[in-house]
Jmol script that loads the backbone (N, CA, C; Angstrom):
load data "model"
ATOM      1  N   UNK A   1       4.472-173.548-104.134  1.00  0.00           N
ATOM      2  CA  UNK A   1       3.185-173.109-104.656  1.00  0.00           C
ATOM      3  C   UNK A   1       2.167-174.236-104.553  1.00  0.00           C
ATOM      4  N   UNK A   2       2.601-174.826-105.476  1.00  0.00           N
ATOM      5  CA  UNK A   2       0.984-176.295-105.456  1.00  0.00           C
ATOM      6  C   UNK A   2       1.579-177.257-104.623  1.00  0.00           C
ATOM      7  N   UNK A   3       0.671-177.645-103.604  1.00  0.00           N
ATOM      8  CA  UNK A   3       0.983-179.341-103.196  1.00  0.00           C
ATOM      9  C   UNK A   3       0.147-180.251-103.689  1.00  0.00           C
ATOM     10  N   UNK A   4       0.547-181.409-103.092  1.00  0.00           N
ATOM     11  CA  UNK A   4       0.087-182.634-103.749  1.00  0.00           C
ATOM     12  C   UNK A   4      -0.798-183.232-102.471  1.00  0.00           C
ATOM     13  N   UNK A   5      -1.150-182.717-101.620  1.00  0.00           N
ATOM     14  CA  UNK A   5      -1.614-182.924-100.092  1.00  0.00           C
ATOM     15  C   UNK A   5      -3.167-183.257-100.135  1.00  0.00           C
ATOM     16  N   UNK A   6      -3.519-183.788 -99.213  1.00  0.00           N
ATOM     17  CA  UNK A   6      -5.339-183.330 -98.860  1.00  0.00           C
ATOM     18  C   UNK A   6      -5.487-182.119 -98.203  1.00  0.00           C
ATOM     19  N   UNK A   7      -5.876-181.693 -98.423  1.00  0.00           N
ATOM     20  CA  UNK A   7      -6.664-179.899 -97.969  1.00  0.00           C
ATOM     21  C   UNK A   7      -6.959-180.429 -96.535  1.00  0.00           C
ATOM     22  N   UNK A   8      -6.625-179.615 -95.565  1.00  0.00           N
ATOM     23  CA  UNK A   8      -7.050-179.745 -93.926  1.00  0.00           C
ATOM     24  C   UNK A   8      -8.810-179.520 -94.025  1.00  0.00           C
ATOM     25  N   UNK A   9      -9.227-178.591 -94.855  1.00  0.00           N
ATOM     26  CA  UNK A   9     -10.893-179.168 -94.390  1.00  0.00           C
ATOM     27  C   UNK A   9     -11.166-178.142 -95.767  1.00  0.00           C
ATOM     28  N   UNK A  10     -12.377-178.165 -96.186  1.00  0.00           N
ATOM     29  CA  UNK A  10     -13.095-177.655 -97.243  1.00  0.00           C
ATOM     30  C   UNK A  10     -13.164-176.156 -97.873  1.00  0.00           C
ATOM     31  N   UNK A  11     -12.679-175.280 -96.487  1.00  0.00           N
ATOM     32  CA  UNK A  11     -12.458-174.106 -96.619  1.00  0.00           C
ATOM     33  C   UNK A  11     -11.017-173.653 -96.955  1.00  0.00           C
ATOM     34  N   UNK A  12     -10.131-174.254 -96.487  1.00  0.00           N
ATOM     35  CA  UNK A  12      -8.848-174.330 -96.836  1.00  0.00           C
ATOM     36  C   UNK A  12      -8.838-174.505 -97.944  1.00  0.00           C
ATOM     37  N   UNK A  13      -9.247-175.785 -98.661  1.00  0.00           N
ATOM     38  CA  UNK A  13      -9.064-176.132-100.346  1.00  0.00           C
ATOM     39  C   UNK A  13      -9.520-175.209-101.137  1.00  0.00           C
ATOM     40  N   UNK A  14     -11.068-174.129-101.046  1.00  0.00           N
ATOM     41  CA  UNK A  14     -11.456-173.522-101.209  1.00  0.00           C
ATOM     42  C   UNK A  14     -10.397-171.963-101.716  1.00  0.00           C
ATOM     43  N   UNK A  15      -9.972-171.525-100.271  1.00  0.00           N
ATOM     44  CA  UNK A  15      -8.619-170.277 -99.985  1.00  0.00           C
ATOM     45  C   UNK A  15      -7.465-170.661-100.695  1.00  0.00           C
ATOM     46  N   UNK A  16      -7.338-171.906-101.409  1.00  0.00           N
ATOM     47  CA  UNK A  16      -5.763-172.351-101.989  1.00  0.00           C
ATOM     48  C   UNK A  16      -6.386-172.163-103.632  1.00  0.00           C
ATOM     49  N   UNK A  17      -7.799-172.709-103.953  1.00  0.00           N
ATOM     50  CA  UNK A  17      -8.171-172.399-105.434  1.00  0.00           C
ATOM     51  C   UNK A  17      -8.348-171.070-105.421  1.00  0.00           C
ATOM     52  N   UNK A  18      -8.943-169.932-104.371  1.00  0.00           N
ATOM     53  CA  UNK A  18      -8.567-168.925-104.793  1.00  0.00           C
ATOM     54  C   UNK A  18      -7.592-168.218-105.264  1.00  0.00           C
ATOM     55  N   UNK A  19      -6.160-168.677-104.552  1.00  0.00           N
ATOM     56  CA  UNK A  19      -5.044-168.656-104.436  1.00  0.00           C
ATOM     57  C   UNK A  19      -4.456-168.652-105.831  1.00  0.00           C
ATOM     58  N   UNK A  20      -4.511-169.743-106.526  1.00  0.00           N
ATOM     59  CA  UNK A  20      -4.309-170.595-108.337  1.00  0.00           C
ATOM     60  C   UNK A  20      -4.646-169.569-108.703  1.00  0.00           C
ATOM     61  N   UNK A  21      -6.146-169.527-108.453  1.00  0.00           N
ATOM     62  CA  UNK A  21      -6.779-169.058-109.920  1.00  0.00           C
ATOM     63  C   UNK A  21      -6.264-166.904-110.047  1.00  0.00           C
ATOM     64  N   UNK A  22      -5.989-166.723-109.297  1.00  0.00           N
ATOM     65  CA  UNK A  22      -5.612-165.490-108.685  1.00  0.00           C
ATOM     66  C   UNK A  22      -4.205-165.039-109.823  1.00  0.00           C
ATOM     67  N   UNK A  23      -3.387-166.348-108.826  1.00  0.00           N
ATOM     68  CA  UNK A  23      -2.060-166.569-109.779  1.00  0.00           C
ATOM     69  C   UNK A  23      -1.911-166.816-111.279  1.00  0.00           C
ATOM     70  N   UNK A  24      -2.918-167.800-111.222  1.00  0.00           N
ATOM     71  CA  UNK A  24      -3.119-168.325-113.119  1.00  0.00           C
ATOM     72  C   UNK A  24      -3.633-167.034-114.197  1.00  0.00           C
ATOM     73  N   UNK A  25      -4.485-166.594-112.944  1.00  0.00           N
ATOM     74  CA  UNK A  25      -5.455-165.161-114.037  1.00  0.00           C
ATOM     75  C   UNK A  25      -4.118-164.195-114.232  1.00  0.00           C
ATOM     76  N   UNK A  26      -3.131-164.065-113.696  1.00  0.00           N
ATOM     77  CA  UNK A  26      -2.149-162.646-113.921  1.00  0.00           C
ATOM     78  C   UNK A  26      -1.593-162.974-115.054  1.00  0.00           C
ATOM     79  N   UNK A  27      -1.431-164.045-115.380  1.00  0.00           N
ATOM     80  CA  UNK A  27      -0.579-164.358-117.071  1.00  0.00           C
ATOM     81  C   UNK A  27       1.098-164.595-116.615  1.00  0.00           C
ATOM     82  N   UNK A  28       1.360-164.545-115.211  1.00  0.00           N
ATOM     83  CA  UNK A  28       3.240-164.507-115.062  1.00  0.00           C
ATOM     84  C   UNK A  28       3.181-165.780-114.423  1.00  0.00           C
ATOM     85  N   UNK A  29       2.786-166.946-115.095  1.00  0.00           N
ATOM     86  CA  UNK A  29       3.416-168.124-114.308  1.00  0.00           C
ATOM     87  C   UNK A  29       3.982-168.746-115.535  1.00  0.00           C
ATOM     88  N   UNK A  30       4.762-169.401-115.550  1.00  0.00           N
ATOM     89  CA  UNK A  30       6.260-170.073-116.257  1.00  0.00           C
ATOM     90  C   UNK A  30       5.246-171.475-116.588  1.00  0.00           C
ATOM     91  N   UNK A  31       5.031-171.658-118.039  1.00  0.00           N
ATOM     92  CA  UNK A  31       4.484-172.972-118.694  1.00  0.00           C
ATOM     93  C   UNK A  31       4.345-173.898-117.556  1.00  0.00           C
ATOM     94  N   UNK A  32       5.794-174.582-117.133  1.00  0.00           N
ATOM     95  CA  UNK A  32       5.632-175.549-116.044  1.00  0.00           C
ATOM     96  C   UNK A  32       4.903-175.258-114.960  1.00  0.00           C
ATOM     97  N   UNK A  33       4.424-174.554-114.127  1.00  0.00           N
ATOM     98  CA  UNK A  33       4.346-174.026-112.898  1.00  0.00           C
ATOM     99  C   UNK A  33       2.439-173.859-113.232  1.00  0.00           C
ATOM    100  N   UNK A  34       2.145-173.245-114.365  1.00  0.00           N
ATOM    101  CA  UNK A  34       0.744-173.210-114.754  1.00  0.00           C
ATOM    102  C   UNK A  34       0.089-174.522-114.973  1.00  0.00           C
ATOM    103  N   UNK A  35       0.540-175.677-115.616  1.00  0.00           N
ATOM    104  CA  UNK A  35       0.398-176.972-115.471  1.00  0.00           C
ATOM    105  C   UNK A  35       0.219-177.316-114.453  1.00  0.00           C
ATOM    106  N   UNK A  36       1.283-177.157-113.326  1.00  0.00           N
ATOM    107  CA  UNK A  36       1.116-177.563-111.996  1.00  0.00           C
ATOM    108  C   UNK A  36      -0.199-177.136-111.374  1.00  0.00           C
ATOM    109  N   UNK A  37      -0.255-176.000-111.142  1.00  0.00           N
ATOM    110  CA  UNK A  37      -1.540-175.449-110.807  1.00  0.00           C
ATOM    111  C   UNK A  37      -2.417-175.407-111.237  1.00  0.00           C
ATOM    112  N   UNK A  38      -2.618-176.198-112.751  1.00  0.00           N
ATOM    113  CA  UNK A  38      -3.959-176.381-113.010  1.00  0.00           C
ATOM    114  C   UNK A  38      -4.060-177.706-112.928  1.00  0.00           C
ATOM    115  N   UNK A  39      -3.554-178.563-112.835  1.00  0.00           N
ATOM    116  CA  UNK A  39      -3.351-180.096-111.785  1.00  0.00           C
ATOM    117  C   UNK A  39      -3.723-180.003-110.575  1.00  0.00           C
ATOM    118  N   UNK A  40      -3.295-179.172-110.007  1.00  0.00           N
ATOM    119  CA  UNK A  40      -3.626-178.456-108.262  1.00  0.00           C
ATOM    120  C   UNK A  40      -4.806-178.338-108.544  1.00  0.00           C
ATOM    121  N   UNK A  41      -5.454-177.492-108.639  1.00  0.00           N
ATOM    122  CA  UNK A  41      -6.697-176.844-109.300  1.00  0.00           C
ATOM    123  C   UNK A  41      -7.551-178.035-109.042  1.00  0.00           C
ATOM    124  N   UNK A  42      -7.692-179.084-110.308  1.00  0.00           N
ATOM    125  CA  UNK A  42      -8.648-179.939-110.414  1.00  0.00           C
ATOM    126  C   UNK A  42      -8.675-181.033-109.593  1.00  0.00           C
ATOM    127  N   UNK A  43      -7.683-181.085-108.038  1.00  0.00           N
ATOM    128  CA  UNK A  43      -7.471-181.865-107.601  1.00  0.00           C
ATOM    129  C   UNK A  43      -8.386-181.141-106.431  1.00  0.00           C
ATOM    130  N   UNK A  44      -8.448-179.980-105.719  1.00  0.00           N
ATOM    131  CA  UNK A  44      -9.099-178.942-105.325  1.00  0.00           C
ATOM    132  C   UNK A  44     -10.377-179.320-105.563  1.00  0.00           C
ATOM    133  N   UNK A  45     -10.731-178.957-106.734  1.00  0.00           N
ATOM    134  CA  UNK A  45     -12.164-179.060-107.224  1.00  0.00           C
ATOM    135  C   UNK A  45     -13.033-180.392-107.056  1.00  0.00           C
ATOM    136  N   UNK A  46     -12.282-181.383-106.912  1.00  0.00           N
ATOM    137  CA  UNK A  46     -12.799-182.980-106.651  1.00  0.00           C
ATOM    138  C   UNK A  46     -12.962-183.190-105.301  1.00  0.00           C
ATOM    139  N   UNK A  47     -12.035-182.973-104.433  1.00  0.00           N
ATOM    140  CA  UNK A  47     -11.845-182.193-103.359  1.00  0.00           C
ATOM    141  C   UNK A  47     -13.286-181.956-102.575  1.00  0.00           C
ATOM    142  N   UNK A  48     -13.641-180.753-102.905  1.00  0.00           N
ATOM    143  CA  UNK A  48     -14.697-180.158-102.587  1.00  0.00           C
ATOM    144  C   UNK A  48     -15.702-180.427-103.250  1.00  0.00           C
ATOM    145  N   UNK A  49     -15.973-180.707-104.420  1.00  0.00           N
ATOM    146  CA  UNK A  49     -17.236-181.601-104.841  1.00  0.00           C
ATOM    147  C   UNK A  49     -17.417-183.035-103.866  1.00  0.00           C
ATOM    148  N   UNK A  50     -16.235-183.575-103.398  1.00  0.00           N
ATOM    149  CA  UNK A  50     -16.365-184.781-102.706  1.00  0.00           C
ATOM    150  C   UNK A  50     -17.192-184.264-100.731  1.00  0.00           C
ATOM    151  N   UNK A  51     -16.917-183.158-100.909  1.00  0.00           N
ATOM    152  CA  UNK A  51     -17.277-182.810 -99.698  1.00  0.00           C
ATOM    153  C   UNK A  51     -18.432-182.327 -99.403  1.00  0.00           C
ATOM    154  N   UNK A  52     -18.799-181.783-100.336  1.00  0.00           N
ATOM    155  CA  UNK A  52     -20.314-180.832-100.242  1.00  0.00           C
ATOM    156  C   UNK A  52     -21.238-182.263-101.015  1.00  0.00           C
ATOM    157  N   UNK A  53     -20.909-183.733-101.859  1.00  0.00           N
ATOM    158  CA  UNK A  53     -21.736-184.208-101.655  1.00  0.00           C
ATOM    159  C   UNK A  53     -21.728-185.037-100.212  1.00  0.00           C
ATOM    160  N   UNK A  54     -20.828-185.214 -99.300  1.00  0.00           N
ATOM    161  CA  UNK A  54     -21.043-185.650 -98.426  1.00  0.00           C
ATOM    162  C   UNK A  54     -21.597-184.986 -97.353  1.00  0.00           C
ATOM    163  N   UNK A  55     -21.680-183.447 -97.552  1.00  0.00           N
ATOM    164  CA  UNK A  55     -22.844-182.738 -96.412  1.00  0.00           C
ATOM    165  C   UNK A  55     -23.859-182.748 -96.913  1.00  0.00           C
ATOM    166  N   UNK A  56     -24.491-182.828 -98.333  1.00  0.00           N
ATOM    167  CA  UNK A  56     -25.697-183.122 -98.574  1.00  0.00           C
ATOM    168  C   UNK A  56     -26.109-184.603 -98.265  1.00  0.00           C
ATOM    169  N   UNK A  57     -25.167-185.490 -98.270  1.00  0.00           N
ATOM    170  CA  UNK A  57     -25.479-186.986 -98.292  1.00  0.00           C
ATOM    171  C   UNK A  57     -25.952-186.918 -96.168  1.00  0.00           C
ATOM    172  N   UNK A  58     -25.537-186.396 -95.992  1.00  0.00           N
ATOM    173  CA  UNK A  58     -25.676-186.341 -94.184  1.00  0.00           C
ATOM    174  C   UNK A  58     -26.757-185.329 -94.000  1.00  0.00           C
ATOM    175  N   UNK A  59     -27.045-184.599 -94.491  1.00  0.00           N
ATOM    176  CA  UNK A  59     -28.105-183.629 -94.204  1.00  0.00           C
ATOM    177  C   UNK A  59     -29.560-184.220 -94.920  1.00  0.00           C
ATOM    178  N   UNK A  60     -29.611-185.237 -96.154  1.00  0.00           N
ATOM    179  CA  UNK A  60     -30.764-186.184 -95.981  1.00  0.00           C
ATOM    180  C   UNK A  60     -30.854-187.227 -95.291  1.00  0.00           C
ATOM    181  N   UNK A  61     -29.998-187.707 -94.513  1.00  0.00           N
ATOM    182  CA  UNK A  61     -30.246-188.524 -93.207  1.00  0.00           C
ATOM    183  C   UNK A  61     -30.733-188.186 -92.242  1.00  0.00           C
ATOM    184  N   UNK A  62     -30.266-187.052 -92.611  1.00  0.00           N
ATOM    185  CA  UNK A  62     -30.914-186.090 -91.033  1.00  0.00           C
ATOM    186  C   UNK A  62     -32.502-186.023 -91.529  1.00  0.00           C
ATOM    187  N   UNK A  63     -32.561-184.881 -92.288  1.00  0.00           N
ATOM    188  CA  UNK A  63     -34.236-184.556 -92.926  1.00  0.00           C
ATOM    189  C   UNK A  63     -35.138-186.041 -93.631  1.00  0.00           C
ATOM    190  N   UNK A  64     -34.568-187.286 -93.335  1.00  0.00           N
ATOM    191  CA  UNK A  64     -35.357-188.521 -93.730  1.00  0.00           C
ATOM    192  C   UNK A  64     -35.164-188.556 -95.307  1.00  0.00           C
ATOM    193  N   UNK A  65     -34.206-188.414 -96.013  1.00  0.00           N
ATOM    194  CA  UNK A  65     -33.698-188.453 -97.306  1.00  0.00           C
ATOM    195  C   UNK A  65     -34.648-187.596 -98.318  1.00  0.00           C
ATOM    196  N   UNK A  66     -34.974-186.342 -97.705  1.00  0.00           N
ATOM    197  CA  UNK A  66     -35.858-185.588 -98.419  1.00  0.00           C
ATOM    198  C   UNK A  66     -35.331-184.150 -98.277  1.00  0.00           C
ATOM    199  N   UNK A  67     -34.789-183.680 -99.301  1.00  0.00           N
ATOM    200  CA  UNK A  67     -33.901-182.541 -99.256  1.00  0.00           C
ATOM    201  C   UNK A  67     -35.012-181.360 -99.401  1.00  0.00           C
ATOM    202  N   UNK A  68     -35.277-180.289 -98.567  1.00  0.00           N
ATOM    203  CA  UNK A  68     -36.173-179.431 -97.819  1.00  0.00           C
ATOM    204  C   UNK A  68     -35.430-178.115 -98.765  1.00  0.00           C
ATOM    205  N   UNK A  69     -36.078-176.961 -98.940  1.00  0.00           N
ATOM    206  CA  UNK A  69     -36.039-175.720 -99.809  1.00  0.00           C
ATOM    207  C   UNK A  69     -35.516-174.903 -98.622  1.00  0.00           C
ATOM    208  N   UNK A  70     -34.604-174.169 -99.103  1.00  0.00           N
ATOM    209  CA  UNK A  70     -33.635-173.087 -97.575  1.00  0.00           C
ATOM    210  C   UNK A  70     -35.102-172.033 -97.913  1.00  0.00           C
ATOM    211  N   UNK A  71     -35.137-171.759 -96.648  1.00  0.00           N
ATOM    212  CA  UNK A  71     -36.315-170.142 -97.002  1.00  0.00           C
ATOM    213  C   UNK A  71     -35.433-169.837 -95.434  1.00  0.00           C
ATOM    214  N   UNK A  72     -34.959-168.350 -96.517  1.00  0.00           N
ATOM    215  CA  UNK A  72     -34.121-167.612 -95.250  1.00  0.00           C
ATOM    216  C   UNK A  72     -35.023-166.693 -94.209  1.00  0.00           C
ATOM    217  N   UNK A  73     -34.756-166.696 -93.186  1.00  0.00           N
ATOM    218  CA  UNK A  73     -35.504-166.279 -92.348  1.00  0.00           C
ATOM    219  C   UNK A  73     -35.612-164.216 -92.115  1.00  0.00           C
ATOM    220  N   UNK A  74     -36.949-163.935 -92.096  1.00  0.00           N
ATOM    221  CA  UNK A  74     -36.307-162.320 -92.371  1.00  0.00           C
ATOM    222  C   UNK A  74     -36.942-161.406 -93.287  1.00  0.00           C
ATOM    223  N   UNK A  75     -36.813-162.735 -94.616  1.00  0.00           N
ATOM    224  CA  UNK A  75     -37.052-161.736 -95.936  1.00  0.00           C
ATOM    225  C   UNK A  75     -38.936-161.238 -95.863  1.00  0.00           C
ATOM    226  N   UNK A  76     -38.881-160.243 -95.689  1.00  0.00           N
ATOM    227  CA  UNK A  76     -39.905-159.363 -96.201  1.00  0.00           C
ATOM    228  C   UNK A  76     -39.929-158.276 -97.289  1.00  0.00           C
TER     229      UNK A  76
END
end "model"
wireframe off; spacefill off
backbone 0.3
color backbone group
């Protein structure tokens, strides 16, 4: 069930916390095993906070360290 691994890329870590929280929400995991996965979990979550600030940290290098408003293209 839980590893102790680095996630192959951001979306993966993402599909494995769905995974937990999926499992954790049914109420049938065994004391030990819910621990585990909520260890998993917050290891996940650091994870991907570590990642999305590093695409924002690269995407104000790009835009000259001035983070720009998304306006989606379309909306009328």
């Amino acid at each position: 069930m839980a590893k102790s691994t680095k996630p192959a890329s951001f979306e993966s870590a993402m599909s494995e916390l769905e995974a937990l929280i999926t499992e954790m929400e049914a109420g049938q995991l065994p004391l030990d095993a819910s621990l585990t996965a909520y260890k998993r979990g917050g290891e996940l979550i650091r994870y991907c906070q570590e990642q999305l600030a590093s695409a924002e940290q690269q995407i104000k290098v790009l835009d000259g360290d001035v983070l720009k408003s998304f306006e989606p293209e379309g909306d009328a």
